[in-house]
PDB file with one MODEL, atoms N, CA, C and O in Angstrom:
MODEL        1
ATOM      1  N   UNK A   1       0.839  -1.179   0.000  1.00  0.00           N
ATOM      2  CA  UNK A   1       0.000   0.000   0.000  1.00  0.00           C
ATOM      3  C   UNK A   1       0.885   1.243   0.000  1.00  0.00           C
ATOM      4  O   UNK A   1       1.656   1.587   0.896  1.00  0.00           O
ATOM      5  N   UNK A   2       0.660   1.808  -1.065  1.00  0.00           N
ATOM      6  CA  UNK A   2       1.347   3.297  -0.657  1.00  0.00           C
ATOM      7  C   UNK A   2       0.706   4.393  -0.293  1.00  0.00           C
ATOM      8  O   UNK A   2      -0.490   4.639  -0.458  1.00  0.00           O
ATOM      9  N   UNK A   3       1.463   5.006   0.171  1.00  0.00           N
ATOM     10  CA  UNK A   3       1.120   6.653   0.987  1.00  0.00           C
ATOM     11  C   UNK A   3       1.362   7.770   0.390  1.00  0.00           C
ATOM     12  O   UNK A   3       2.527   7.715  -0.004  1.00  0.00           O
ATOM     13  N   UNK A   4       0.982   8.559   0.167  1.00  0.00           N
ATOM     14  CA  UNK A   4       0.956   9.459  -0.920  1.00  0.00           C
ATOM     15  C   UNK A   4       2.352  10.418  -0.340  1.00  0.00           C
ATOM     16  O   UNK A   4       2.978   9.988   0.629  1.00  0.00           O
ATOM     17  N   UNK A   5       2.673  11.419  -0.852  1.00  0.00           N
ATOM     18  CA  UNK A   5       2.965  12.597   0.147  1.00  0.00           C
ATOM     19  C   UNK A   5       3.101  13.210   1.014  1.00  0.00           C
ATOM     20  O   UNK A   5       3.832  13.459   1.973  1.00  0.00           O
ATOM     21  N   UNK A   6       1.732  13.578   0.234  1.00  0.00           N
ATOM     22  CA  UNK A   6       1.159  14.931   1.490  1.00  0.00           C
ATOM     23  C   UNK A   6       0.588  14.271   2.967  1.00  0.00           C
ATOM     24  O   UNK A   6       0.633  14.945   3.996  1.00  0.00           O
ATOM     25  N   UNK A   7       0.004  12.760   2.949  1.00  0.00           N
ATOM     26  CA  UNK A   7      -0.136  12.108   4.165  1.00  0.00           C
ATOM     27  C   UNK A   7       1.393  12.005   4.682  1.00  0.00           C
ATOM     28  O   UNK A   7       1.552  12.569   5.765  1.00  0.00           O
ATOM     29  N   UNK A   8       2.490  11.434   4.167  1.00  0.00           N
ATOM     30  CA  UNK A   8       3.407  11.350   4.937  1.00  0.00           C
ATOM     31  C   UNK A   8       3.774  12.917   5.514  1.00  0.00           C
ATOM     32  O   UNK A   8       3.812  13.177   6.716  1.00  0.00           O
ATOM     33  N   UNK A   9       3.965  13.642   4.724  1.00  0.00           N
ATOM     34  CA  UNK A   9       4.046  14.848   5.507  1.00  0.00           C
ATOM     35  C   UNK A   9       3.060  15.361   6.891  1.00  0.00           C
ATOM     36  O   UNK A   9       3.457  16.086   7.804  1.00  0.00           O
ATOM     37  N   UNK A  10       2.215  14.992   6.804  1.00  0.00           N
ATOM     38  CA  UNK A  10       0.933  15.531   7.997  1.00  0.00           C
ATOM     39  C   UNK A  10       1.551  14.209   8.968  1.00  0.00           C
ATOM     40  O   UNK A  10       1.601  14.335  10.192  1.00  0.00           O
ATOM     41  N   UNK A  11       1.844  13.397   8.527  1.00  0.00           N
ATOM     42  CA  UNK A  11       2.288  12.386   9.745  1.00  0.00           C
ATOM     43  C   UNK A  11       3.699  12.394  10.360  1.00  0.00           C
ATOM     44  O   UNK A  11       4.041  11.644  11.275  1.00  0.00           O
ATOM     45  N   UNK A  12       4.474  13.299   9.780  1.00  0.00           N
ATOM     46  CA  UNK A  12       5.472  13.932   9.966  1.00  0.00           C
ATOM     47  C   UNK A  12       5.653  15.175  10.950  1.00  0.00           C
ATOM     48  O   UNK A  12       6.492  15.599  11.745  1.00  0.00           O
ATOM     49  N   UNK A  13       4.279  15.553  10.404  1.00  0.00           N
ATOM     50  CA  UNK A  13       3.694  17.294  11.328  1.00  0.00           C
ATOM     51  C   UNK A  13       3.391  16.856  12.847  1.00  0.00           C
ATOM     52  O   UNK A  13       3.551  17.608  13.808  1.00  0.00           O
ATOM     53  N   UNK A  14       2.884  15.398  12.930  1.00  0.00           N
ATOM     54  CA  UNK A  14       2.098  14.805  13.956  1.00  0.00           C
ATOM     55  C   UNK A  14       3.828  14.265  14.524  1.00  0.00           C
ATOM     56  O   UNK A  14       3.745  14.235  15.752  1.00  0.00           O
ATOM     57  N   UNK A  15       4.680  14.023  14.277  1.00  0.00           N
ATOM     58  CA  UNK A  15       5.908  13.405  15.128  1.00  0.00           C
ATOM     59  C   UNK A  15       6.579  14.723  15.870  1.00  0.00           C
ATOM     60  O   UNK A  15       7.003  14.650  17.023  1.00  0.00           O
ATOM     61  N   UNK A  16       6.635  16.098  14.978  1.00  0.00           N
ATOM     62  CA  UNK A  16       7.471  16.920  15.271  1.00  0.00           C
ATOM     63  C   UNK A  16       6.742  17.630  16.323  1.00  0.00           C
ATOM     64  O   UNK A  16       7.382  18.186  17.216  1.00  0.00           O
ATOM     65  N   UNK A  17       4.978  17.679  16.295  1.00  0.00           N
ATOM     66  CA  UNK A  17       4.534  18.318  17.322  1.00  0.00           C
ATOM     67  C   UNK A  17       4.156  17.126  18.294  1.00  0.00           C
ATOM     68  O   UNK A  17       3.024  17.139  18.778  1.00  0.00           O
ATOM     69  N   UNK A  18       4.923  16.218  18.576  1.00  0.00           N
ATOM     70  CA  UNK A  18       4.738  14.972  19.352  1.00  0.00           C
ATOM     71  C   UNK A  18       6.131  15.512  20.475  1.00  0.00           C
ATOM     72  O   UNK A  18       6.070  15.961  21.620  1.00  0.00           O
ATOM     73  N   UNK A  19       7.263  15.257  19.634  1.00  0.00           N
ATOM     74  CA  UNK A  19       8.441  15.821  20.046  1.00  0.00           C
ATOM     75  C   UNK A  19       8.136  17.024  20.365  1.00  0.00           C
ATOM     76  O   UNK A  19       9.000  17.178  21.229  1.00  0.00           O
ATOM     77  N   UNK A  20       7.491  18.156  20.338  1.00  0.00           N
ATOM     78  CA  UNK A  20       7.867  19.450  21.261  1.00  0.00           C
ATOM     79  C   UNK A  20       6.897  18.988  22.428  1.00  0.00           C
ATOM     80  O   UNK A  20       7.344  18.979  23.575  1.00  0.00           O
ATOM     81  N   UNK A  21       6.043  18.737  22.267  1.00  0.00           N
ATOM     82  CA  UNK A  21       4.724  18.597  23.538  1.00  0.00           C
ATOM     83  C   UNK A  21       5.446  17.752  24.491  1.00  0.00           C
ATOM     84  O   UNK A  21       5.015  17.819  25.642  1.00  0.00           O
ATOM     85  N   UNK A  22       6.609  16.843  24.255  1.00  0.00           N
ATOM     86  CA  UNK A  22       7.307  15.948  25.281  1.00  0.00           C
ATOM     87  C   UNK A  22       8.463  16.733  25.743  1.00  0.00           C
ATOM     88  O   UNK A  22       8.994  16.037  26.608  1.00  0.00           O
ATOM     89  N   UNK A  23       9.036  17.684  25.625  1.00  0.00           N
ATOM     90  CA  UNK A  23      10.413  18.269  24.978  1.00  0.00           C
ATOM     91  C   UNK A  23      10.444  19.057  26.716  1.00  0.00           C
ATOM     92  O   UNK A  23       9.570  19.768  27.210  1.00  0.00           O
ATOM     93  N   UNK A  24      11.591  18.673  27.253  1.00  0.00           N
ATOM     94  CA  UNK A  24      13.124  17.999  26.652  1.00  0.00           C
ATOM     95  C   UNK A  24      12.967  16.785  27.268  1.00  0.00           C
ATOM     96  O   UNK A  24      13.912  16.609  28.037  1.00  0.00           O
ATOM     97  N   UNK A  25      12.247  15.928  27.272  1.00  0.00           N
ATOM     98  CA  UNK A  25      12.080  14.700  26.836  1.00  0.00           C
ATOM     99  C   UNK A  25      12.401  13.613  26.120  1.00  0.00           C
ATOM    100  O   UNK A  25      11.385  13.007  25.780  1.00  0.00           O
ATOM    101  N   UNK A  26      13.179  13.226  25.832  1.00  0.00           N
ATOM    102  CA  UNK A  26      13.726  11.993  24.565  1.00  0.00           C
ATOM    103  C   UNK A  26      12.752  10.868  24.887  1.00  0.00           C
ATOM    104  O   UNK A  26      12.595  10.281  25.957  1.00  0.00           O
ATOM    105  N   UNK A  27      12.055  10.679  23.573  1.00  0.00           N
ATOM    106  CA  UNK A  27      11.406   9.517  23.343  1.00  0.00           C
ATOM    107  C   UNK A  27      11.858   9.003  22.237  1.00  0.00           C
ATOM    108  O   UNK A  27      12.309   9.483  21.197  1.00  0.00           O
ATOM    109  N   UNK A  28      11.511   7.105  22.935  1.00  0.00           N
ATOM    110  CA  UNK A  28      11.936   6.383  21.770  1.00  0.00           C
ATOM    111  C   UNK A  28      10.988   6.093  20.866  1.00  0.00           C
ATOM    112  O   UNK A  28       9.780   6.292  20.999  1.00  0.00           O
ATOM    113  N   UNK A  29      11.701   5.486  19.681  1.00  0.00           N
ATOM    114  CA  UNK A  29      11.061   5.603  18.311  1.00  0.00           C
ATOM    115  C   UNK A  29       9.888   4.465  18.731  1.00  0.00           C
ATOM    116  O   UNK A  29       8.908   4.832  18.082  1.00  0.00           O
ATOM    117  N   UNK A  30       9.466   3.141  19.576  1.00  0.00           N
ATOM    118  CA  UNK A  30       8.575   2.734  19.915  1.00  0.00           C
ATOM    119  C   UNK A  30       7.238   3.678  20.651  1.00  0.00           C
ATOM    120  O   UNK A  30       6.049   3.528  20.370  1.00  0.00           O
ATOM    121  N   UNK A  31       7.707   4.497  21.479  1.00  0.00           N
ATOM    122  CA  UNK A  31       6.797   5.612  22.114  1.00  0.00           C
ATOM    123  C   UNK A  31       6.447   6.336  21.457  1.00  0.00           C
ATOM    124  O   UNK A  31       5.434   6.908  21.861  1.00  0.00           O
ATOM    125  N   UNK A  32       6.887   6.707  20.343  1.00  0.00           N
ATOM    126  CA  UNK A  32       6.358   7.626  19.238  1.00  0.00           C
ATOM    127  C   UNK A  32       5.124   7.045  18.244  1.00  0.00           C
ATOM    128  O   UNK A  32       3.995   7.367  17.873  1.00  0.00           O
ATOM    129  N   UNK A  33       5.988   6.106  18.090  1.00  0.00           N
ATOM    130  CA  UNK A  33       4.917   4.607  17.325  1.00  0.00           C
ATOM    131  C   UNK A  33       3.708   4.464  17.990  1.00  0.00           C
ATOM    132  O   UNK A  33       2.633   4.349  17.401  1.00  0.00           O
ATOM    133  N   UNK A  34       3.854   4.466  19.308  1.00  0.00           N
ATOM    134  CA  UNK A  34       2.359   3.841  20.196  1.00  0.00           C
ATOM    135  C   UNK A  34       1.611   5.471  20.218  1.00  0.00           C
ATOM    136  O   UNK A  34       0.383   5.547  20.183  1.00  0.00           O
ATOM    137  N   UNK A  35       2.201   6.337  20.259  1.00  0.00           N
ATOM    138  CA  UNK A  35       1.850   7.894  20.302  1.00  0.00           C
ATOM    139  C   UNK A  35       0.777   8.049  19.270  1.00  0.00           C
ATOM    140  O   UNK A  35      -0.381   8.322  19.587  1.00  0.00           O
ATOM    141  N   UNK A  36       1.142   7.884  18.113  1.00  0.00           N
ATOM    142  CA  UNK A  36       1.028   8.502  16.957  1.00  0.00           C
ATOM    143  C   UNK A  36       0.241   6.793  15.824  1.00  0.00           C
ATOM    144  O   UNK A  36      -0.015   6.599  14.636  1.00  0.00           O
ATOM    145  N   UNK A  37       0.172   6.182  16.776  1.00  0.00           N
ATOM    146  CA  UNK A  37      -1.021   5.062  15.987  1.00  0.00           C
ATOM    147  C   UNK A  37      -0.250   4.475  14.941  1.00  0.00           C
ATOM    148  O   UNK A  37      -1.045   3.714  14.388  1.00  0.00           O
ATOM    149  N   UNK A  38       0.960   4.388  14.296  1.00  0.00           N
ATOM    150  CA  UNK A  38       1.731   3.878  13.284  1.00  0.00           C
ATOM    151  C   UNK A  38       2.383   2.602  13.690  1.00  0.00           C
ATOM    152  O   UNK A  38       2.387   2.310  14.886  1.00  0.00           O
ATOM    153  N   UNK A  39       2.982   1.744  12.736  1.00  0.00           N
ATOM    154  CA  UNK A  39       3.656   1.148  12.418  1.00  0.00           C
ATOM    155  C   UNK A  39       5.284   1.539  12.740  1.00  0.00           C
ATOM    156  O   UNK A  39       5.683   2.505  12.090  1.00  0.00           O
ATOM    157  N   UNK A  40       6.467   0.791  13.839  1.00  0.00           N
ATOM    158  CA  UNK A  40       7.356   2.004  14.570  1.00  0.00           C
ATOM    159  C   UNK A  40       8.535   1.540  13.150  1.00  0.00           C
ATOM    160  O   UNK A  40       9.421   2.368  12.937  1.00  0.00           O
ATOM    161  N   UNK A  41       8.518   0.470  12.389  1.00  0.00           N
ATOM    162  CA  UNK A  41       9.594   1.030  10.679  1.00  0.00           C
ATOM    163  C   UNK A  41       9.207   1.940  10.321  1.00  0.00           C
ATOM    164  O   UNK A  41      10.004   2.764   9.873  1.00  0.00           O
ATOM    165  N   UNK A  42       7.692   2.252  10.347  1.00  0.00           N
ATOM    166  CA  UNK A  42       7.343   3.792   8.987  1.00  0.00           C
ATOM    167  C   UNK A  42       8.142   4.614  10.026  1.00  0.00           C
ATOM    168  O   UNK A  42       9.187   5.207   9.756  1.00  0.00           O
ATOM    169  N   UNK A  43       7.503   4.590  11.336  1.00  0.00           N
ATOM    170  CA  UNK A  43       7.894   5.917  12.104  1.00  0.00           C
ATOM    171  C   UNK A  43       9.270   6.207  11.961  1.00  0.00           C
ATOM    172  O   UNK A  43       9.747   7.342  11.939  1.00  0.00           O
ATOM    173  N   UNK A  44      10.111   4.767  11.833  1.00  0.00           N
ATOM    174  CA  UNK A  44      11.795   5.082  12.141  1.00  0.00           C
ATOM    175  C   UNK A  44      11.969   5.860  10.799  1.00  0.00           C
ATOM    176  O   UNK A  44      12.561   6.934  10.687  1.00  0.00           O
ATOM    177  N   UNK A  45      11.366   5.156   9.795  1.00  0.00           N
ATOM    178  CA  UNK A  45      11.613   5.859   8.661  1.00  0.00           C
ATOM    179  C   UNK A  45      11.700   7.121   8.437  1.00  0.00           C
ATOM    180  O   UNK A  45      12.664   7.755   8.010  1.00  0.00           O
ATOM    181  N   UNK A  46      10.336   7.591   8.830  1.00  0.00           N
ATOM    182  CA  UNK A  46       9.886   9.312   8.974  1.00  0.00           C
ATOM    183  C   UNK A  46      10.968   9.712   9.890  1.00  0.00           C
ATOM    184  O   UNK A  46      11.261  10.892   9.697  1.00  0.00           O
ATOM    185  N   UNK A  47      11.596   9.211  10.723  1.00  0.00           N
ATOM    186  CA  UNK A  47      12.141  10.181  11.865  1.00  0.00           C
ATOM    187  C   UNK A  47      13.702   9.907  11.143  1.00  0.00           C
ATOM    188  O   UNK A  47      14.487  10.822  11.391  1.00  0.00           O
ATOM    189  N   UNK A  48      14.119   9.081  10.513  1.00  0.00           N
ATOM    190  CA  UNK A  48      15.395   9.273   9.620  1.00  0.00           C
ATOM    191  C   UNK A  48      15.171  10.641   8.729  1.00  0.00           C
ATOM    192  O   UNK A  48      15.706  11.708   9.032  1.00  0.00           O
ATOM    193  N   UNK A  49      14.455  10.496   7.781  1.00  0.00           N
ATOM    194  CA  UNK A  49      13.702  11.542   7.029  1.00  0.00           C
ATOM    195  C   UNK A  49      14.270  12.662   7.476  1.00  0.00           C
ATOM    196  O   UNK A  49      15.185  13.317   6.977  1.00  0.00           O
ATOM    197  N   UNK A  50      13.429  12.898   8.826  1.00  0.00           N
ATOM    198  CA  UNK A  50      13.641  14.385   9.156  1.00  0.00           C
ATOM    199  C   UNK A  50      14.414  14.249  10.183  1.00  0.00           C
ATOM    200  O   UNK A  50      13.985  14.806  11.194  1.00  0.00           O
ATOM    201  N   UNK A  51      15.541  13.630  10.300  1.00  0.00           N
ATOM    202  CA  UNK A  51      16.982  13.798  10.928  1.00  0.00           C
ATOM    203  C   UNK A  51      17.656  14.274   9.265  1.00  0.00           C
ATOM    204  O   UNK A  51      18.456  15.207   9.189  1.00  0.00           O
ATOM    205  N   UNK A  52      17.401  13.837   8.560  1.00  0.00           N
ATOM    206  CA  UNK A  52      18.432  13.869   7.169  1.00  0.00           C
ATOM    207  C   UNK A  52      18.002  15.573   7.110  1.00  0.00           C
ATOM    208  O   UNK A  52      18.914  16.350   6.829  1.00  0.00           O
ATOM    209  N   UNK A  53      16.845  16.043   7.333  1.00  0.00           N
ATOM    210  CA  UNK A  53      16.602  17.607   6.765  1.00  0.00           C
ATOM    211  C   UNK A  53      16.978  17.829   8.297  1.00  0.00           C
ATOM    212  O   UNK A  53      16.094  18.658   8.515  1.00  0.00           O
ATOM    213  N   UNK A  54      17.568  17.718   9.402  1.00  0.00           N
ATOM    214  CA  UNK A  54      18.088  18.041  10.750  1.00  0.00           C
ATOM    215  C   UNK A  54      16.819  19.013  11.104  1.00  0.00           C
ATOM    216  O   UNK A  54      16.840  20.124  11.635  1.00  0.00           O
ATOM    217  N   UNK A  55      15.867  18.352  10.708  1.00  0.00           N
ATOM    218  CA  UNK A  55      14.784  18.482  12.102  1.00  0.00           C
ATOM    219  C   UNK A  55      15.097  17.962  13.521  1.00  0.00           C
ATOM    220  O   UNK A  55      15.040  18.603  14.570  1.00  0.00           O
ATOM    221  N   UNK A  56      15.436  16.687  13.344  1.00  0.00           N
ATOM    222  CA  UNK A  56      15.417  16.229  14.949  1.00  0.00           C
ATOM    223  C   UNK A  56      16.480  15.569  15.332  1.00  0.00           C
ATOM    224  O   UNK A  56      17.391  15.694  14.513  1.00  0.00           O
ATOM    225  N   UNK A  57      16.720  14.978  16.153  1.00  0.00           N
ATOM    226  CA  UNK A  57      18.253  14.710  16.525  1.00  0.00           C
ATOM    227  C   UNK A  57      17.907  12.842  17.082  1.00  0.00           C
ATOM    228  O   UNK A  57      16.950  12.354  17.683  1.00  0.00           O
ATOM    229  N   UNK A  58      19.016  12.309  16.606  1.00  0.00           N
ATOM    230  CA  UNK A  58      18.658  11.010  17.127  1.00  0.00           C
ATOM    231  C   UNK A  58      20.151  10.410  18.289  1.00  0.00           C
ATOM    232  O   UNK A  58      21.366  10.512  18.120  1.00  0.00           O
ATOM    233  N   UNK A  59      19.331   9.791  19.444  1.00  0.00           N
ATOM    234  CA  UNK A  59      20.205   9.718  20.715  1.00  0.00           C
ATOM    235  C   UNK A  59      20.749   8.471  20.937  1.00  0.00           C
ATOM    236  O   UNK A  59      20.146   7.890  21.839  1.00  0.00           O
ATOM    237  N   UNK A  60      21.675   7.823  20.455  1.00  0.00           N
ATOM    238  CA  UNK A  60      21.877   6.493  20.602  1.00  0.00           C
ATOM    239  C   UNK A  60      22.810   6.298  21.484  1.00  0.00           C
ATOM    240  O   UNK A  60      23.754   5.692  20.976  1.00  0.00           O
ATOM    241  N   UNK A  61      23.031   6.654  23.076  1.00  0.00           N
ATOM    242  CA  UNK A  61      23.783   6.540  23.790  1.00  0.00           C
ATOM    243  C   UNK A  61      22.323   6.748  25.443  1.00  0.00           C
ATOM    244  O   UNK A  61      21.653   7.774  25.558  1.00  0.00           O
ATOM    245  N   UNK A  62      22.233   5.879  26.153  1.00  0.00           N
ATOM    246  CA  UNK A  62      21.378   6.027  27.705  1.00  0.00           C
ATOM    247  C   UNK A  62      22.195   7.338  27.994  1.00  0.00           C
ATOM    248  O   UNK A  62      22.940   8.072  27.344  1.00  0.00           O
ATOM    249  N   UNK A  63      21.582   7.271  29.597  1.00  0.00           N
ATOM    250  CA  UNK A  63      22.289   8.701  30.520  1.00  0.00           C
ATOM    251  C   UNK A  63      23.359   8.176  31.039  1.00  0.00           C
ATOM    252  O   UNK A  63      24.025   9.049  31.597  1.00  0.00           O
ATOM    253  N   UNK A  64      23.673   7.476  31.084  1.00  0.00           N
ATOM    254  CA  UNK A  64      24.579   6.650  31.362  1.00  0.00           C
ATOM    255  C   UNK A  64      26.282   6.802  30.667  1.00  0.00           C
ATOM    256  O   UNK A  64      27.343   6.605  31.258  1.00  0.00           O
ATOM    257  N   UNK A  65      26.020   7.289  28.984  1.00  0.00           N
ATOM    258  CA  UNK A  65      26.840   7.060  28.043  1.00  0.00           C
ATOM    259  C   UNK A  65      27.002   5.622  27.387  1.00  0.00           C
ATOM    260  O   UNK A  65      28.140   5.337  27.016  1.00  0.00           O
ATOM    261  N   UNK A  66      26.190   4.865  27.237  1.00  0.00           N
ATOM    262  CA  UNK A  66      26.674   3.389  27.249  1.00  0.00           C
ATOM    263  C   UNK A  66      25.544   3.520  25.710  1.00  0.00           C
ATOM    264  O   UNK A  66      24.392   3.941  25.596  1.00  0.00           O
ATOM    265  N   UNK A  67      26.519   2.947  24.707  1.00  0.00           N
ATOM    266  CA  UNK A  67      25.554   2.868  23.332  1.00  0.00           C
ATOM    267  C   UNK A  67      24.397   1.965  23.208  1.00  0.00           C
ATOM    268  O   UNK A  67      24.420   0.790  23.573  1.00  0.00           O
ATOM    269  N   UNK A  68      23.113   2.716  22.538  1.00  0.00           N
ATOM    270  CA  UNK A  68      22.006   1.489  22.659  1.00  0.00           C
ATOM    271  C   UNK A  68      22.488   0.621  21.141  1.00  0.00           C
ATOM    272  O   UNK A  68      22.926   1.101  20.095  1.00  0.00           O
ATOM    273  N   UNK A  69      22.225  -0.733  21.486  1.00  0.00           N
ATOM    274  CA  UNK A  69      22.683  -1.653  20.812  1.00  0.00           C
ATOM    275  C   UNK A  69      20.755  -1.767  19.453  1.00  0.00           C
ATOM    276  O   UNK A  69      20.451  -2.264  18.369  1.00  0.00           O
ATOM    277  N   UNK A  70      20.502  -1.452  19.872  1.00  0.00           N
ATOM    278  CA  UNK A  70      18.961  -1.298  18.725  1.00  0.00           C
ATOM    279  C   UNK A  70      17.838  -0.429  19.341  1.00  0.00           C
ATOM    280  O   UNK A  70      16.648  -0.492  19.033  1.00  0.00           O
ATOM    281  N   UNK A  71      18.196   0.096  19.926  1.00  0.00           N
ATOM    282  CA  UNK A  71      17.166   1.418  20.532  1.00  0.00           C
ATOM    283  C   UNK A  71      17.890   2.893  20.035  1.00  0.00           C
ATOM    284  O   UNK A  71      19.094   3.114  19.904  1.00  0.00           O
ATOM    285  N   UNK A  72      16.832   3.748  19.824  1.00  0.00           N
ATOM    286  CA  UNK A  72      16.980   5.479  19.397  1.00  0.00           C
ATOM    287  C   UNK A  72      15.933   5.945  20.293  1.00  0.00           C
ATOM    288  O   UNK A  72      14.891   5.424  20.692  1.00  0.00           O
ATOM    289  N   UNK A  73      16.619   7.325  20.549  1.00  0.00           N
ATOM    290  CA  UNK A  73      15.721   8.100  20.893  1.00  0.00           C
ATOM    291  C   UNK A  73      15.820   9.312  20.540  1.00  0.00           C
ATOM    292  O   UNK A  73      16.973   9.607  20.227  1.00  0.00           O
ATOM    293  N   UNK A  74      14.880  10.364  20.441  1.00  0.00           N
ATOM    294  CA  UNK A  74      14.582  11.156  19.425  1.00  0.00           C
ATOM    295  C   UNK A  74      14.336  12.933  20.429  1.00  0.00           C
ATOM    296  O   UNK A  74      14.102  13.321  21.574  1.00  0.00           O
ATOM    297  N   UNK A  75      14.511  13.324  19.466  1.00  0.00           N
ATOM    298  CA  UNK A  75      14.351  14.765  20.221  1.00  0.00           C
ATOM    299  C   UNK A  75      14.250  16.004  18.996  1.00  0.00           C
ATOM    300  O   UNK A  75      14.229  15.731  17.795  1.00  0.00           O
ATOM    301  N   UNK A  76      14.208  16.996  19.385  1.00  0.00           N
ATOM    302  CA  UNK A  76      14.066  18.130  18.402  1.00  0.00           C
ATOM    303  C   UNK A  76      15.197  18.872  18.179  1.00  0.00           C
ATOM    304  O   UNK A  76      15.858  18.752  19.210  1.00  0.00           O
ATOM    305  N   UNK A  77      15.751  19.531  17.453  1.00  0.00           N
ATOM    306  CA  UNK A  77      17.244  20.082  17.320  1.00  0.00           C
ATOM    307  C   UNK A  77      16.635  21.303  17.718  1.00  0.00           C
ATOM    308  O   UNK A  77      15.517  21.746  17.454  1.00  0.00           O
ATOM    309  N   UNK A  78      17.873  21.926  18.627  1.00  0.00           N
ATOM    310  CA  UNK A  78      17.273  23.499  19.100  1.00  0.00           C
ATOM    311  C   UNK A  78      16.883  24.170  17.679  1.00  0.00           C
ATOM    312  O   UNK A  78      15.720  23.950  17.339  1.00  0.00           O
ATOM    313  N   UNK A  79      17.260  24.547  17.250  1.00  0.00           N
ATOM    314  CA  UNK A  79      16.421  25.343  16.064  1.00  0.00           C
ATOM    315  C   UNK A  79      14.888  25.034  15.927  1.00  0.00           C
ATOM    316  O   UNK A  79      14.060  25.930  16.093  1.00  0.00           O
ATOM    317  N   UNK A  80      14.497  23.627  15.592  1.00  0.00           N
ATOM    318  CA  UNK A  80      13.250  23.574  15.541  1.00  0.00           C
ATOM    319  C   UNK A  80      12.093  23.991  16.436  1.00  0.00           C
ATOM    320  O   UNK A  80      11.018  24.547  16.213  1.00  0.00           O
ATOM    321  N   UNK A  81      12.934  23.336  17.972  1.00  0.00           N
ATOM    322  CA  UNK A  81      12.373  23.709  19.011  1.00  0.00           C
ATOM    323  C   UNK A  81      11.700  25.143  19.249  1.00  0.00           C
ATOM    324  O   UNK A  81      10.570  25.483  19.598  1.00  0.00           O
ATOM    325  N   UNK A  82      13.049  25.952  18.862  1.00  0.00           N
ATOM    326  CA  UNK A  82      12.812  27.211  18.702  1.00  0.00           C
ATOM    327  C   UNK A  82      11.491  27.691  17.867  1.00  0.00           C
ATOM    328  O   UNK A  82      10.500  28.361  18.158  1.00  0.00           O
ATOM    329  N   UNK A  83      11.885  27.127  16.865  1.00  0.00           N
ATOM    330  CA  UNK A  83      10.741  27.538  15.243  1.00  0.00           C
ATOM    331  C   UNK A  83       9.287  27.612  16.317  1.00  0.00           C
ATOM    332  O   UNK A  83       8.735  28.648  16.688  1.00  0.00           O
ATOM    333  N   UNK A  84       8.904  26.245  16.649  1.00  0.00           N
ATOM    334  CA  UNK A  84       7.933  25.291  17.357  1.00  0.00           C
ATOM    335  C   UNK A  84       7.304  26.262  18.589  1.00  0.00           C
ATOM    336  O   UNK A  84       6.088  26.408  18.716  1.00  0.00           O
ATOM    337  N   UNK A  85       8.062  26.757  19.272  1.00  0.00           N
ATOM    338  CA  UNK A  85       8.015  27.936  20.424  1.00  0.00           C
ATOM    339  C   UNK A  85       7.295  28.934  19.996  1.00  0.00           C
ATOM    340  O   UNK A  85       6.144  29.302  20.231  1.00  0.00           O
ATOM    341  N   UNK A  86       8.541  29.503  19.019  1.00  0.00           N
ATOM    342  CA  UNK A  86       7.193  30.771  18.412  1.00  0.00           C
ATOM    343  C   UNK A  86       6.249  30.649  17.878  1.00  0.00           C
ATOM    344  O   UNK A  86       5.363  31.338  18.384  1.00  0.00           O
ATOM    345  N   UNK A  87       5.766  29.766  16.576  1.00  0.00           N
ATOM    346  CA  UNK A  87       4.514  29.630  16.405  1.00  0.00           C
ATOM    347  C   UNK A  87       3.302  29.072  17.864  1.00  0.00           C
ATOM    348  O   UNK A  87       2.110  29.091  17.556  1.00  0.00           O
ATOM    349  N   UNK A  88       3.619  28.661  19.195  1.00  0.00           N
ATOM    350  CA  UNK A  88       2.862  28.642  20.187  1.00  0.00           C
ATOM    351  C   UNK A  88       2.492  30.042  20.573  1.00  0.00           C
ATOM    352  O   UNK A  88       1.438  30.165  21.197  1.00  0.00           O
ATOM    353  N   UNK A  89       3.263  31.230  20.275  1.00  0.00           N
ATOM    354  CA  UNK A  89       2.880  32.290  20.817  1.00  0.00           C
ATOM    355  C   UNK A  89       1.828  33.215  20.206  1.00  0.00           C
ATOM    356  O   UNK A  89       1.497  34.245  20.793  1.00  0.00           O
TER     357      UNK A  89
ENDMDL
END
């Protein structure tokens, strides 16, 4: 089945205002998945996507420093954050 576009984009709109409403929060790409009603490959997909246009930043290290061996977690790059801020005002 394919997805057109402009749906992937609006489901894209739905991750980035997922990520500020949690922010500074890091969620993983499963929590986003259960968030946002998807499938968590499309989601990883979408959230590669818009790491490649450095929308969002991906965290592959715990608090710890210790690398996740198949876990990401996701966040907003200050700029966006920023963008995201002002249009709330």
């Amino acid at each position: 089945m394919k997805i057109s576009e402009k749906k992937i984009e609006k489901i894209s709109e739905q991750i980035l205002a997922l990520l500020f409403e949690q922010s500074p929060k890091l969620l993983f790409t499963s929590h986003v998945a259960v968030e946002i009603a998807r499938d968590e490959e499309f989601v990883k997909r979408l959230l590669l996507g818009l790491k490649a246009k450095m929308l969002v930043k991906e965290i592959n290290k715990n608090p710890q420093g210790i690398d996740y061996k198949k876990r990401s977690r996701w966040t907003l790059t200050s700029k966006t954050y920023e963008t995201y801020k002002k249009l709330q005002k």
